[in-house]
C-alpha positions as CSV (number, residue, x, y, z in Angstrom):
1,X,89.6,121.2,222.7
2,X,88.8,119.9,219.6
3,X,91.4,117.3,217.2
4,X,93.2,119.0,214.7
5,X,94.1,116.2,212.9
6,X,92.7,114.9,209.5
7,X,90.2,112.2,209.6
8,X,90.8,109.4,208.0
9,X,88.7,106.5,207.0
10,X,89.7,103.0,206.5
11,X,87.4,100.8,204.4
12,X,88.2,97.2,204.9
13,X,86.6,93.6,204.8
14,X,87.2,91.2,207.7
15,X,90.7,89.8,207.1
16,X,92.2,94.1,206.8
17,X,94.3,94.2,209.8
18,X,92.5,97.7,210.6
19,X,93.8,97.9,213.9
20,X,96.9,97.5,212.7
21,X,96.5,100.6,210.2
22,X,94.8,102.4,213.1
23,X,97.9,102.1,215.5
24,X,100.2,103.2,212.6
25,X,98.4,106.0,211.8
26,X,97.2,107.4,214.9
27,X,99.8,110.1,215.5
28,X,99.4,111.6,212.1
29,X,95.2,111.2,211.8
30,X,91.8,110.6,213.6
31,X,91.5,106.9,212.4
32,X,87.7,106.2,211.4
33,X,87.1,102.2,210.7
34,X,84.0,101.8,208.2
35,X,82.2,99.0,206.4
36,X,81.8,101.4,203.3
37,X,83.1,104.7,202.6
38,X,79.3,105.6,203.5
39,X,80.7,105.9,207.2
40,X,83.1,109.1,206.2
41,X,81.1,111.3,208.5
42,X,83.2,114.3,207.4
43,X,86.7,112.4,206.8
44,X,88.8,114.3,204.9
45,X,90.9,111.7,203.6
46,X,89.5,108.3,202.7
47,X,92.0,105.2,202.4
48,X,90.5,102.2,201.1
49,X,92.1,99.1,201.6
50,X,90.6,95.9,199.6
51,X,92.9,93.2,200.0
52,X,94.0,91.3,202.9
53,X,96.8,90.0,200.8
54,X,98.3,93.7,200.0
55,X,102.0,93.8,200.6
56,X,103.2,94.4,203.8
57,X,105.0,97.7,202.3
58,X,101.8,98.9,201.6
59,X,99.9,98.0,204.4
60,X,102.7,99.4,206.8
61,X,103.6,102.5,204.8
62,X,102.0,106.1,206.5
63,X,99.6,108.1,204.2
64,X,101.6,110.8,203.1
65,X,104.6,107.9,201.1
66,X,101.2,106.9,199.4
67,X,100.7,110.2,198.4
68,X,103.7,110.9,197.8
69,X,103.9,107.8,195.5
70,X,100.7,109.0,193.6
71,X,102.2,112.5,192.9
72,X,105.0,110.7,191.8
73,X,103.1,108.9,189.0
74,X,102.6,112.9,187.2
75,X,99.1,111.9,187.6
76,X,96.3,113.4,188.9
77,X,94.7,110.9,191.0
78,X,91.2,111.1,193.0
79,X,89.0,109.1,194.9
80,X,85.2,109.9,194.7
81,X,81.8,109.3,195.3
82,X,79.3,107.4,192.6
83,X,77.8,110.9,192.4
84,X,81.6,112.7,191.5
85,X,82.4,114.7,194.5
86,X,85.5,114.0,195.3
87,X,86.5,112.8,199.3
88,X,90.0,112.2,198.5
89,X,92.8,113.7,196.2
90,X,96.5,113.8,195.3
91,X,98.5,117.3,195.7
92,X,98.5,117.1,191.5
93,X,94.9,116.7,191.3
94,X,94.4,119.3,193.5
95,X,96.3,121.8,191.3
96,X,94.1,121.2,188.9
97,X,91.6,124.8,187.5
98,X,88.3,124.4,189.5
99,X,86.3,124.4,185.9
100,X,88.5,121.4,184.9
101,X,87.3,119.6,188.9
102,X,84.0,120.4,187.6
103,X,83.8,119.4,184.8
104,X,85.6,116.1,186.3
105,X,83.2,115.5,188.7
106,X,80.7,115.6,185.8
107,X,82.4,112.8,184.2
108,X,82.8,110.8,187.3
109,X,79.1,110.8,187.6
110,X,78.3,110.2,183.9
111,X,80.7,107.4,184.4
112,X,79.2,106.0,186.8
113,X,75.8,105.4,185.1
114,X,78.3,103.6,181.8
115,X,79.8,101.4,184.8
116,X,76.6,100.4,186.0
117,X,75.1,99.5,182.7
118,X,78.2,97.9,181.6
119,X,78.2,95.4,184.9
120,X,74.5,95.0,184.1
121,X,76.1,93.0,180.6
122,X,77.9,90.7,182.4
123,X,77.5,87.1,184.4
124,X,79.4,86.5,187.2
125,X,81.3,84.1,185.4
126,X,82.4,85.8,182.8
127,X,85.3,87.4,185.1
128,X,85.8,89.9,188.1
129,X,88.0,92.2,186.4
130,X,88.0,95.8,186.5
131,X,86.4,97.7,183.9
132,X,87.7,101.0,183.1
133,X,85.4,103.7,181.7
134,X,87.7,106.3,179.5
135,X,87.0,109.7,178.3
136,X,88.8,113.3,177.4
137,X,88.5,116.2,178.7
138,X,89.6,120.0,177.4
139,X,88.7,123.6,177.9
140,X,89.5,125.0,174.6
141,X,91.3,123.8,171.0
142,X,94.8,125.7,172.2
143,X,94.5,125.0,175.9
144,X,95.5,121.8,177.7
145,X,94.4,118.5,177.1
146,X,93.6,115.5,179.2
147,X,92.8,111.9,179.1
148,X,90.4,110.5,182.0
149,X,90.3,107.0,183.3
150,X,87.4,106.0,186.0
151,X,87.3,102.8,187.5
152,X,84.9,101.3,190.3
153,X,86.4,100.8,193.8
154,X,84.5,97.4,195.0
155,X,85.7,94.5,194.5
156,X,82.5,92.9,193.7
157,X,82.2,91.1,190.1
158,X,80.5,91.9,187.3
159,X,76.5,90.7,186.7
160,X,73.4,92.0,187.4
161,X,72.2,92.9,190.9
162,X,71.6,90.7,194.1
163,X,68.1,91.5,195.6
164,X,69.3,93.5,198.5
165,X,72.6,94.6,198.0
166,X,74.5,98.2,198.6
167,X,74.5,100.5,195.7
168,X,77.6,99.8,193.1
169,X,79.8,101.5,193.0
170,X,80.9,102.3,196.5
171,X,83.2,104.7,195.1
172,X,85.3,105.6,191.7
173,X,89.1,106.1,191.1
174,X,89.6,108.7,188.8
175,X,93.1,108.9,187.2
176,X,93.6,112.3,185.0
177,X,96.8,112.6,182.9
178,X,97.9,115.7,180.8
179,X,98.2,114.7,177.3
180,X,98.9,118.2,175.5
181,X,102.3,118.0,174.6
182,X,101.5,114.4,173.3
183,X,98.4,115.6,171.9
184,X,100.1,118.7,170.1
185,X,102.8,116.2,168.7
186,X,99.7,114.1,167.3
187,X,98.4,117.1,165.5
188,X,101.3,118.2,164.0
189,X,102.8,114.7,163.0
190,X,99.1,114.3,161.2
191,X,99.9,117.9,159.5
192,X,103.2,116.9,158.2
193,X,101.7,113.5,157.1
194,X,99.0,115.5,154.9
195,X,101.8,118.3,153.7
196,X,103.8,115.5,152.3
197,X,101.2,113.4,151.0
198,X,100.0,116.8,149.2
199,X,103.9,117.0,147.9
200,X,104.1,113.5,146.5
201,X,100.2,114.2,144.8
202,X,100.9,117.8,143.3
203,X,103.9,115.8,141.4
204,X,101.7,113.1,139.7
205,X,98.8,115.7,138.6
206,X,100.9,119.1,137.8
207,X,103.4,116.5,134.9
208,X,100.8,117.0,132.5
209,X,98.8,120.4,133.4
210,X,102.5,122.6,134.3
211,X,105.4,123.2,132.7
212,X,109.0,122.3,134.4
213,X,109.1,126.1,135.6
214,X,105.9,125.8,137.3
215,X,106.4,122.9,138.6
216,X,109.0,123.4,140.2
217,X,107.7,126.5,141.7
218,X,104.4,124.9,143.3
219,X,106.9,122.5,144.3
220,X,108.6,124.8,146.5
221,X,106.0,127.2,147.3
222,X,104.5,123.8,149.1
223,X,107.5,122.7,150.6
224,X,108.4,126.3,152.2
225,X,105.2,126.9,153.4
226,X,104.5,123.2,155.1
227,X,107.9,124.0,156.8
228,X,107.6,126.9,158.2
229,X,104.3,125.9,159.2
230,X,105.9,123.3,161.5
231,X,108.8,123.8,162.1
232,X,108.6,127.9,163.3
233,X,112.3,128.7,161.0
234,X,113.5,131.8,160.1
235,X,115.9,130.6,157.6
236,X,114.9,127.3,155.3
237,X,117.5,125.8,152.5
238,X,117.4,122.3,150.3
239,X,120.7,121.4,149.0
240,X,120.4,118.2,146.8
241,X,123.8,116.1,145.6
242,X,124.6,116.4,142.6
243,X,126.2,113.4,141.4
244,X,128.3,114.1,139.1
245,X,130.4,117.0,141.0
246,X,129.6,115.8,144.5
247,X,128.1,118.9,145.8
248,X,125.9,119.6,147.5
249,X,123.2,122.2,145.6
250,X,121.4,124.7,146.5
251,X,117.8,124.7,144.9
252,X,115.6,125.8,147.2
253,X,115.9,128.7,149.6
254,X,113.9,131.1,152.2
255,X,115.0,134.2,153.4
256,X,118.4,134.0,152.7
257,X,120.8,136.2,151.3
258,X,122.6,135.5,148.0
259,X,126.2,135.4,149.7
260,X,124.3,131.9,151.3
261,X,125.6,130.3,148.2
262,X,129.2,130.8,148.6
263,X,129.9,127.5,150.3
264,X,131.0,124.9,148.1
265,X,129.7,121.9,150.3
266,X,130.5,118.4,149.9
267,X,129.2,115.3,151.7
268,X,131.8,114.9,154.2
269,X,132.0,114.7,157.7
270,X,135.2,117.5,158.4
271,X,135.2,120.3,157.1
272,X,132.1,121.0,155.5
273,X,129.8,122.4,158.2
274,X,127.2,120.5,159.6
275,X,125.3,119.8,155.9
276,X,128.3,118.1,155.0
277,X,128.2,115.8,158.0
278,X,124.7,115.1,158.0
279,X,124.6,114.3,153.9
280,X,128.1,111.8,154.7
281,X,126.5,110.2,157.9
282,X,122.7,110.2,156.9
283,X,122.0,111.1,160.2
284,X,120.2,114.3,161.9
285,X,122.0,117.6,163.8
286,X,120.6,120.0,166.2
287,X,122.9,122.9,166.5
288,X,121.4,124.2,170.0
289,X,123.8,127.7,169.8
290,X,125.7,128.1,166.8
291,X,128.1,130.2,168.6
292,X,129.6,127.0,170.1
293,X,129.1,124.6,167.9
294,X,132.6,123.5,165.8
295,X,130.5,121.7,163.4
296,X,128.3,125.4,162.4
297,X,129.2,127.1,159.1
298,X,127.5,131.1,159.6
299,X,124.8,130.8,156.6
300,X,123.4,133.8,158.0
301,X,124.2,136.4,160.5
302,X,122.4,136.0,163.5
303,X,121.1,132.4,163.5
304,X,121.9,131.1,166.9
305,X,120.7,127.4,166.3
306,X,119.5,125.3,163.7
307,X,118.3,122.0,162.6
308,X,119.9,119.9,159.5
309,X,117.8,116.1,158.4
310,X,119.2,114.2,155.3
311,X,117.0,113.8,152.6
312,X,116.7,109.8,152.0
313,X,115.0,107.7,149.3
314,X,115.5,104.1,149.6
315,X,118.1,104.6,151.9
316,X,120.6,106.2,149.8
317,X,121.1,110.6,150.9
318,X,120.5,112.9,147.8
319,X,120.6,115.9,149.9
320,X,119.8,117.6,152.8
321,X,117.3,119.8,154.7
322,X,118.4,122.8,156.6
323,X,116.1,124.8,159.1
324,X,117.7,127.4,161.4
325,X,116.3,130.3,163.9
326,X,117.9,133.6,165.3
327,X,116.6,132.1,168.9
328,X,119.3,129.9,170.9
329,X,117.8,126.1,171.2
330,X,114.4,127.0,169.1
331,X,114.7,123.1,167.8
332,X,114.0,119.9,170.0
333,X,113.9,116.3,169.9
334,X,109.8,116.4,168.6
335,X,111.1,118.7,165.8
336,X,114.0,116.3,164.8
337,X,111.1,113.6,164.3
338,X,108.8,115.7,162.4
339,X,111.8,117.0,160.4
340,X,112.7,113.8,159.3
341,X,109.6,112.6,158.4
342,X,108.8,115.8,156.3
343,X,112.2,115.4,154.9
344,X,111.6,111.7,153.6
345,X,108.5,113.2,151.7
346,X,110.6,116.0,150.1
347,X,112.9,113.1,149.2
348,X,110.4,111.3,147.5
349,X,108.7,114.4,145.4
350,X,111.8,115.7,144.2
351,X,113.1,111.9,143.2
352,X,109.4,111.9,141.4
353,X,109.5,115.1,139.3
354,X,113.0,113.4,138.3
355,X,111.6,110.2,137.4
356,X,108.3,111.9,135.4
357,X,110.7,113.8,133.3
358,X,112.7,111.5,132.6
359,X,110.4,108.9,131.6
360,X,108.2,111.8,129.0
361,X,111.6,111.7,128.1
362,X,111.6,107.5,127.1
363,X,108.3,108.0,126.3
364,X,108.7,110.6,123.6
365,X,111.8,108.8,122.0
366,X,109.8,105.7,121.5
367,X,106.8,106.9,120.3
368,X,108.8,109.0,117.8
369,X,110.6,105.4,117.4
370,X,107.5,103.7,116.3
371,X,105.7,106.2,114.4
372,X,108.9,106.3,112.1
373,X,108.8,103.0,111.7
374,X,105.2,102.6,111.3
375,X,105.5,105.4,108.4
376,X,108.4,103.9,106.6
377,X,107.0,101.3,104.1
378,X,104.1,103.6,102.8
379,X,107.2,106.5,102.5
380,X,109.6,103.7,100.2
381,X,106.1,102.9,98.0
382,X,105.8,107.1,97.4
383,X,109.7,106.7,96.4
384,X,109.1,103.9,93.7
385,X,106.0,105.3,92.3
386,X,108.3,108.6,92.0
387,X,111.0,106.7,90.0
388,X,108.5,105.3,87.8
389,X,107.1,108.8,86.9
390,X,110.5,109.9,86.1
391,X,111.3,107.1,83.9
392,X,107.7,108.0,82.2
393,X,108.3,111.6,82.2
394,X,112.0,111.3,81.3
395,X,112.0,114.9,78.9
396,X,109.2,116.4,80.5
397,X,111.5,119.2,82.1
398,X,108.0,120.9,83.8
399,X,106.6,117.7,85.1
400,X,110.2,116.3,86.4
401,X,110.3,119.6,88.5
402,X,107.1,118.3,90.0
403,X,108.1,114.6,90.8
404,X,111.9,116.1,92.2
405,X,109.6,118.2,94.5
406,X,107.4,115.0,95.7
407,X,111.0,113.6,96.3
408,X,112.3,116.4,98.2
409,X,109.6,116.1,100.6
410,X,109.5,112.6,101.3
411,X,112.9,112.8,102.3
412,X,112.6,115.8,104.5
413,X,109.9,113.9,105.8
414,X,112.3,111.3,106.7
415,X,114.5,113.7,108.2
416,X,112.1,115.4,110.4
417,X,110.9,112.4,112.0
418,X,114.5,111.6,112.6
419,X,114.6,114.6,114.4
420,X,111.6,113.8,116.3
421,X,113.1,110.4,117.7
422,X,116.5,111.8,118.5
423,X,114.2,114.4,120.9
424,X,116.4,116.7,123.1
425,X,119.6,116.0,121.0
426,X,118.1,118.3,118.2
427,X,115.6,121.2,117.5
428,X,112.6,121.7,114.9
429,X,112.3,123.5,112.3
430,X,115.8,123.9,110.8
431,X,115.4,123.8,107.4
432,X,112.8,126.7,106.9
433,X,115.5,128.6,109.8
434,X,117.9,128.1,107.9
435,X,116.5,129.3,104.9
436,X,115.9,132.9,106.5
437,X,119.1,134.8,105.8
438,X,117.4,137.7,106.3
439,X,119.0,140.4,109.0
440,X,116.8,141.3,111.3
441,X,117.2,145.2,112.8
442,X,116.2,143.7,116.6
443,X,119.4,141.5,116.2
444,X,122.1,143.1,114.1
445,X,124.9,143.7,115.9
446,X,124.3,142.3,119.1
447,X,126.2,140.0,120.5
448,X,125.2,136.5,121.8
449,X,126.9,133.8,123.7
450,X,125.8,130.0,123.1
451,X,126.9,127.1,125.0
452,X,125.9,123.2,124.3
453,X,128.3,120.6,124.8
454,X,126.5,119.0,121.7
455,X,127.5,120.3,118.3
456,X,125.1,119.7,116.4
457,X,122.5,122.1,118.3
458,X,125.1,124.5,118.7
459,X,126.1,124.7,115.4
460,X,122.2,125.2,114.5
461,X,121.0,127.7,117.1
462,X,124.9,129.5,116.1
463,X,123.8,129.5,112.5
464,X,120.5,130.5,113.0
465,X,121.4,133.5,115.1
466,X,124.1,134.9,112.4
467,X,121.8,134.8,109.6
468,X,119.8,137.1,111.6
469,X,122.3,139.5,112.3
470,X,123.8,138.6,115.7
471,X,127.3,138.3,116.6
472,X,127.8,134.6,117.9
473,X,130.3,133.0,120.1
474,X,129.6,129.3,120.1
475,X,131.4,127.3,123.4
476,X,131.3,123.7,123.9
477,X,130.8,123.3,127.4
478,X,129.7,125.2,130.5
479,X,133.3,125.9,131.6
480,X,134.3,127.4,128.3
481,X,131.3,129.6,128.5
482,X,132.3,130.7,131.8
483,X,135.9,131.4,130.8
484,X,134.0,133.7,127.8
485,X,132.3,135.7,130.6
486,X,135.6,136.2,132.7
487,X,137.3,137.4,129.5
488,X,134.2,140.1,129.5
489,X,135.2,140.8,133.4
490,X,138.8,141.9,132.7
491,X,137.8,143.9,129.8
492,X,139.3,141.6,126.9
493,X,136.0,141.3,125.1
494,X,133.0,143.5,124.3
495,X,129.8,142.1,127.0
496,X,127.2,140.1,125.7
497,X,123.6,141.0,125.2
498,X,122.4,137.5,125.7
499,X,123.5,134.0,127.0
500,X,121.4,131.4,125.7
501,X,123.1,127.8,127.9
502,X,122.3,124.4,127.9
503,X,121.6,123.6,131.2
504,X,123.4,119.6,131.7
505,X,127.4,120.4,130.8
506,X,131.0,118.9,131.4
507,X,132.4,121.1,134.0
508,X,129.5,123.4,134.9
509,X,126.2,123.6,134.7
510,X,123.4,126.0,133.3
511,X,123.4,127.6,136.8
512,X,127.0,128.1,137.0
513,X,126.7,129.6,133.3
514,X,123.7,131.8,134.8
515,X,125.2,132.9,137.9
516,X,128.6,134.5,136.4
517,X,126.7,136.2,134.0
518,X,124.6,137.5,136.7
519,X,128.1,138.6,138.5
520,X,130.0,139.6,135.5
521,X,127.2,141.4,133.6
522,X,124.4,142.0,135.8
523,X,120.8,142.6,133.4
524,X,122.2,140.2,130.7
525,X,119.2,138.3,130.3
526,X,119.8,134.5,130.1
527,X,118.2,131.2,128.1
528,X,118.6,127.9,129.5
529,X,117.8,124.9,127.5
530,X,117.1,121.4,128.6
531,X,115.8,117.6,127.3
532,X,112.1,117.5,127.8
533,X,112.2,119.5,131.2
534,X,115.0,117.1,132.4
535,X,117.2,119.0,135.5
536,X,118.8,116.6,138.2
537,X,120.8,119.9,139.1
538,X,117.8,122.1,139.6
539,X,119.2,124.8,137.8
540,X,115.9,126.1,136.6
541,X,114.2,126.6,140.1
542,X,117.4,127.8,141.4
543,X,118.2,130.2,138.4
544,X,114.3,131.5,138.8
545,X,114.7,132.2,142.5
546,X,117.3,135.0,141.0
547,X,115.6,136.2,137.5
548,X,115.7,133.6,135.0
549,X,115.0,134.9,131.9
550,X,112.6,131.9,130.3
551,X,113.4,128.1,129.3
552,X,113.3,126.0,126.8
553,X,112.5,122.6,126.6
554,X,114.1,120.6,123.4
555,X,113.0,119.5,120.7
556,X,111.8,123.1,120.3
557,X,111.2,124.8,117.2
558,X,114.2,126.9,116.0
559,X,111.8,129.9,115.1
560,X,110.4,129.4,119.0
561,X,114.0,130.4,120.2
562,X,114.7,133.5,117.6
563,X,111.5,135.1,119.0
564,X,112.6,134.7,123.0
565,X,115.6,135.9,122.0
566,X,114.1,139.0,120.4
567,X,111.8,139.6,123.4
568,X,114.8,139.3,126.2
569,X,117.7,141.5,124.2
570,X,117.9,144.8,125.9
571,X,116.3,147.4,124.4
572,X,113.9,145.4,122.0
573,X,110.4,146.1,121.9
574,X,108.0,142.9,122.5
């Protein structure tokens, strides 16, 4: 009757106690001793043993522990011929899709020509060492990935050829490990590096080719997109602090209702939801199910789990990143790292559209500065030479009107450039407004509210607006305004036709001005105003998410308001 067990072949130099393997193993295999694993006549199972110095462990331990042990490793471990057919493999290796062995076995023998050429390169005496030939293997773009590692089995050095001597190799270890998770992780930290580098780039070219309104919009558009491109959400939100109240804001927003706004969150760890403790901590949250999680305020029904990363620049938080997904545990420790890193690049795009505006800002001022400056002396030389004509033309009533008139403009000369270098604290324009006290049909009647906490602006765009035939109600602050529009809610006052808000306030902002007109008269169209694009709140791309009427930017021209207030009252024709 024939053996039924596996054959197994020990390779070995002198000093291998062989026997000693062969008594060990006999119950479990037909032990074959061989000089090279030539001699396998049909062994299923090859063990090659190199060194007589191997650990007695090792030496002592039955086949299957080393196989086990292998299989252990999560790698997929074969031993095989020069040629890459394979005489001995682990249970993981075995498991393996025939086209991927294949394919293997391809690479073992392709190896095996590198191997050769690369011990070709070497002297003896330039070491013994083991030279590793490394490669990658994968079936499609979506499918797994793995790397391969093949490595001789002879311990014979490097250096060309003794006349004579056995082929090398004798044999190859091939080590396969599944990298696709790893390599997955690669690709989509390489993703989120482009999307943010694209964030921080769109900033430094749009300044000059798009307005704030735009920009803001690309802004988001980019950052909602690279997201959800990412991170797989079904709900995305931005909140940014606002440093003067100490909320939290929210400015930019996916697929959420409008009820989402209703929390007033502040940076603190109780009470505030899990925003609240990420913005006071600076630290990341995975909500795995929201239905029992304390920390989880419902931002929308149905999510079942989110994930919440602080937005940092230099350390300090100025807001916070909110993902979340109607699936239970959809977010995991990979997405918390790519969050973060995608987070620190929002950070630094919207603290760059803050700087660029506010340095046109500087900018502007100075160069308004200068120029009124530069222009001065030539300005006092006009205003001598006109005093000297009036002494000359002193009875000359014609000619006097004439030199008064050179005077006049000079000094509103003067005055304009004022204007100029004051930038967002005053508008263009006002003198020839002013001078229109003509009422316009469009605008008789109707009534308008204005808010700016400075007066002299409000006092011009009030002024403006009467001599047109409007109905003005001038407020000095965003909380004023607000109490206006609750007066219109109980039915104290006749509604507004249009609110025209500054958007940076004492005690709210242009948003808060924009949202209770939106609640308390809902089609009142609504003008916010700010310095040179200048929005820390970011009322404008929140107030636009919701129908944001238009925007100015001051110093505007005077006229430049009267027409967008003609085009947004109800009613009027364009």
């Amino acid at each position: 009757m024939s053996d039924a067990r596996p054959k197994l072949l020990i390779v070995g130099g002198d000093q291998v106690p062989t026997e000693i393997l062969r008594g060990r193993l006999a119950d479990l295999y037909e032990v074959v001793i061989g000089a090279s694993t030539g001699d396998a006549d049909g062994a299923a199972v090859v063990l090659a043993a190199r060194e007589a110095h191997e650990s007695a462990a090792v030496r002592s331990a039955p086949l299957e522990s080393l196989a086990a042990l292998l299989n252990a490793t999560g790698e997929s471990v074969a031993l095989a011929e020069p040629t890459g057919a394979v005489v001995w493999c682990n249970d993981l290796y075995s498991l393996l899709a025939s086209s991927v062995r294949e394919r293997l076995g391809v690479l073992a023998s392709e190896a095996t020509r590198s191997l050769i050429a690369l011990r070709k390169m070497y002297r003896p005496q330039d070491g013994a060492g083991v030279r590793t030939w490394r490669g990658e293997l994968s079936e499609t773009d979506v499918g797994p990935h793995y790397d391969v590692m093949v490595s001789p089995v002879d311990p014979r050095p490097y250096g060309k050829p003794v006349a004579g001597e056995e082929p090398w190799p004798r044999g190859l270890a091939v080590v396969v490990r599944d990298v696709t998770e790893s390599r997955r992780l690669r690709q989509r930290m390489d993703a989120i590096d482009q999307a943010g580098s694209d964030l921080v780039q769109i900033e430094t070219q749009a300044v000059r080719e798009k307005n704030m309104i735009e920009r803001l919009a690309l802004l988001e558009s980019r950052i909602v997109k690279a997201a959800h491109d990412l991170l797989h959400f079904d709900h995305f939100a931005v909140r940014i602090l606002d440093e003067r109240t100490g909320k939290l804001e929210l400015v930019i927003k996916h697929n959420l209702p409008p009820e989402y706004d209703a929390f007033d969150l502040y940076p603190r760890a109780e009470g505030n939801g899990i925003s609240g403790w990420v913005a006071a901590t600076g630290r990341s949250y995975i909500c795995k199910d929201a239905l029992s999680d304390e920390l989880f305020l419902p931002g929308l029904h149905g999510a079942r789990s989110s994930l919440t990363v602080p937005l940092k620049f230099h350390d300090r938080v100025i807001g916070i990143m909110n993902v979340e997904s109607q699936q239970a545990s959809a977010f995991n420790e990979d997405d918390r790292r790519l969050a973060e890193i995608f987070a620190r690049y929002i950070a630094m795009a919207v603290h760059t559209l803050d700087l660029l505006v506010v340095e046109r800002t500087m900018t502007n001022r100075a160069i308004a500065g200068r120029f009124e400056q530069e222009l001065d002396e030539p300005l006092k030389d006009i205003m001598n030479e006109v005093d000297v004509l009036r002494a000359v033309a002193r009875g000359d009533g014609e000619l006097l009107i004439h030199i008064d008139k050179i005077r006049g403009d000079v000094e509103a000369i003067r005055r304009r450039m004022r204007d100029a270098a004051e930038g967002p604290t005053t508008l263009l324009g006002v003198e020839r407004a002013l001078e229109q006290r003509e009422v316009d049909p469009a605008l008789a009647g109707r009534r308008v509210l204005v808010a700016d906490d400075q007066s002299k602006i409000r006092r011009i765009i009030g002024d403006v607006l009467r001599n047109r035939g409007c109905d003005v109600t001038v407020c000095e602050n965003g909380g004023d305004a607000i109490r206006e529009i609750e007066r219109v809610t109980r039915g104290e006052i006749a509604p507004f036709h249009l609110v025209v808000s500054d958007i940076m306030m004492p005690e709210a902002n242009g948003y808060e001005v924009f949202s209770a007109v939106k609640a308390a008269m809902q089609g009142t169209p609504v003008i916010l105003m700010t310095g040179f694009g200048y929005d820390p709140n970011h009322s404008i791309v929140r107030a636009s998410q919701e129908g944001l009427q238009s925007v100015l930017f001051k110093p505007f021209q005077v006229e430049q308001l009267v027409d967008l207030v003609k085009k947004a009252m109800p009613g009027v024709a364009g």
